[in-house]
Each structure stands twice: as C-alpha cells, then as structure tokens.
C-alpha positions, -999 to 999 in steps of 0.1 A, spaced: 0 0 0 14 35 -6 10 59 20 -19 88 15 -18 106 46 -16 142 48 18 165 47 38 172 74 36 208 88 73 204 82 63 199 47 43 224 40 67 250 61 94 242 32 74 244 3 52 277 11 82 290 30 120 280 29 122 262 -8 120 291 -30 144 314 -14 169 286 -12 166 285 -49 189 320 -50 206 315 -15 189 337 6 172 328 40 134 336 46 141 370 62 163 379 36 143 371 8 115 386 26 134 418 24 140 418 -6 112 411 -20 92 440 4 117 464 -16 111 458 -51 74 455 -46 82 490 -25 94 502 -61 74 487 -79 44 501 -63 65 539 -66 67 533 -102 30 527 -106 25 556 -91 45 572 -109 29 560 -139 -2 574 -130 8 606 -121 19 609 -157 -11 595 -169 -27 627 -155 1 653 -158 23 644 -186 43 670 -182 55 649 -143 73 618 -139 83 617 -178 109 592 -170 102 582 -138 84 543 -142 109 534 -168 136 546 -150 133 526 -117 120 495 -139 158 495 -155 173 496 -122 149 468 -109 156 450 -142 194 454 -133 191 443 -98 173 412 -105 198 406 -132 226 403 -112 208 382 -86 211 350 -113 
C-alpha cells in the first residue's frame, strides 16, 4: 500500500516558505526583504505612472527609469 496521509507541517513550512528562497541562497528573512523592496518600487513606479497619466508633463521618466534599475538588480541576482 502506498502511503496517503496528509503533509507534514514540516512539509508544508518548506514548500510555502524556505524552498524558494533557497533557490537564489537567501534565508526567509532575507528574501523577505527583498522582495518587500522591489514591490516597494514597484508600487513607486505605478504611481509614478499614473501621475503621468494625468500630468504628462511629471514623472516623464520616472516608471521606466526605476523599472531599469529593478531590471538590473534582479539581473545580477542569477
């Protein structure tokens, strides 16, 4: 018979938690913090964006530019 029973809470701790930011070498805190950045500037950008969207004349290069330094910083993550 194979064995059906549920996950272990161990189990599920590594894959919602620890597996993925092993995958680049980072702990779940550091990861974590990292992660809370770019969405930080990601978020900025949008905003940016908008603001644009209603007064071209503001934030002409503002989404784009954060975007290439995100772009940039997850590049030389891999």
């Amino acid at each position: 018979m194979t064995d059906q029973s549920q996950p272990t809470r161990q189990s599920l701790l590594d894959r919602w938690f620890l597996a993925h930011p092993a995958t680049v070498d980072e702990t779940y805190f550091q990861h974590m913090r990292f992660a809370a950045g770019f969405a930080f500037w990601l978020m900025t950008a949008g905003f940016a964006a908008l603001v644009h969207a209603v007064f071209p004349a503001l934030c002409e290069t503002t989404a784009s530019r954060i975007l290439r330094k995100l772009t940039d910083r997850m590049n030389a993550r891999h």
